[in-house]
C-alpha positions, 0 to 999 in steps of 0.5 A: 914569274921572273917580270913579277921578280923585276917589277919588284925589285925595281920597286924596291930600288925605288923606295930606297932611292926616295928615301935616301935623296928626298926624304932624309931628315937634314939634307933631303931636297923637301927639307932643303926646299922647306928651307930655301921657303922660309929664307924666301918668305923671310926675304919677302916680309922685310921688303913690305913697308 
C-alpha cells in the first residue's frame, strides 16, 4: 500500500512540474521554442533572394 502511495504522489509532483515549467502560457519552454522558430523561420526567409 505504501509503494501505490509513492508512485502516486510521485506522479503528481510530476504532472504539476510539467505544467508549470513546460506549459505555461507565456513563458513556458514550448512557447519560448514556438518563438525562438518563428524568429528563426523569419531570419531565414529574409536570406532567400
Amino acid at each position: 500500500m505504501r509503494n501505490i502511495l509513492m508512485t502516486v504522489m510521485m506522479l503528481v509532483v510530476v504532472i504539476v512540474l510539467f505544467n508549470s515549467i513546460i506549459a505555461k502560457d507565456k513563458t513556458g519552454t514550448s512557447s519560448q521554442i514556438e518563438t525562438q522558430g518563428a524568429a528563426a523561420n523569419t531570419k531565414i526567409g529574409a536570406l532567400l533572394p
